[in-house]
C-alpha positions as CSV (number, residue, x, y, z in Angstrom):
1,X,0.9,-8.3,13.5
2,X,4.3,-7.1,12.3
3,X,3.9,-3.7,10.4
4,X,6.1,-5.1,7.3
5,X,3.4,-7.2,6.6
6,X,1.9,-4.1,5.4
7,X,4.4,-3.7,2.7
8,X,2.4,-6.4,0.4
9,X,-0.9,-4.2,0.0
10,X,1.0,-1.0,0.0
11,X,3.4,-2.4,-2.7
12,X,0.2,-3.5,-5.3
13,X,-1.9,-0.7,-4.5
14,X,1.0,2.0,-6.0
15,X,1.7,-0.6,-8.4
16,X,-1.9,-0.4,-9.6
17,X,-2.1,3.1,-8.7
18,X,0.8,4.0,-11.3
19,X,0.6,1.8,-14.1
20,X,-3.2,2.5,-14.2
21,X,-2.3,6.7,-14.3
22,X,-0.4,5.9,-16.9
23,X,-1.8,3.1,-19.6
24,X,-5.7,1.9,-20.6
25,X,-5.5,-1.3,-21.6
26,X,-6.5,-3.7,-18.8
27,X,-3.9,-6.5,-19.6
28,X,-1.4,-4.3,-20.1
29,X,-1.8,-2.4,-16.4
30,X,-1.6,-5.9,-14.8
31,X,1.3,-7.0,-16.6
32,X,3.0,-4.0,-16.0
33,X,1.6,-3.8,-12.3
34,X,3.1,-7.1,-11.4
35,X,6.4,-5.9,-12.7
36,X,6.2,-3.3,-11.1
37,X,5.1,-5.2,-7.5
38,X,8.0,-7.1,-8.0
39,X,10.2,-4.6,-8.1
40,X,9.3,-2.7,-5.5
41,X,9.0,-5.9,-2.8
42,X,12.9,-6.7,-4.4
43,X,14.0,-3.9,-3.6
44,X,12.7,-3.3,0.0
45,X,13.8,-7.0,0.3
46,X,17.8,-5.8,-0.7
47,X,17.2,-2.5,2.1
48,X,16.2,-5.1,4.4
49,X,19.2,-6.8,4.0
50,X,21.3,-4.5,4.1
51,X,20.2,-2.6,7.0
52,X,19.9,-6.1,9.1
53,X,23.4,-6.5,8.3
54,X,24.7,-3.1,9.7
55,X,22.9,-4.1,12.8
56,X,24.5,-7.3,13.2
57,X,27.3,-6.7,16.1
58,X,30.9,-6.9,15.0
């Protein structure tokens, strides 16, 4: 199994994690969760890019 696979888990369980640390209201942790989860997978998405790129040869 390929290790970024592991990003998905990782990604909702700090999502969760945070949001719940910081609001009590259960709708308003999973809305802010899954903003949050989206974010975060974008982003690594963009690194990934961007570092598959730089590894392309010229």
């Amino acid at each position: 199994m390929n290790i970024t696979w592991y990003l998905f888990p990782l990604a909702a369980t700090v999502s969760l994690v945070w949001n719940t640390s910081r609001y009590e209201s259960t709708p308003l942790i999973l809305q802010r969760s899954l903003k949050l989860f989206v974010q975060i997978i974008l982003f690594m998405t963009v690194i990934l890019g961007v570092l598959f790129a730089l590894s392309l040869p010229l």
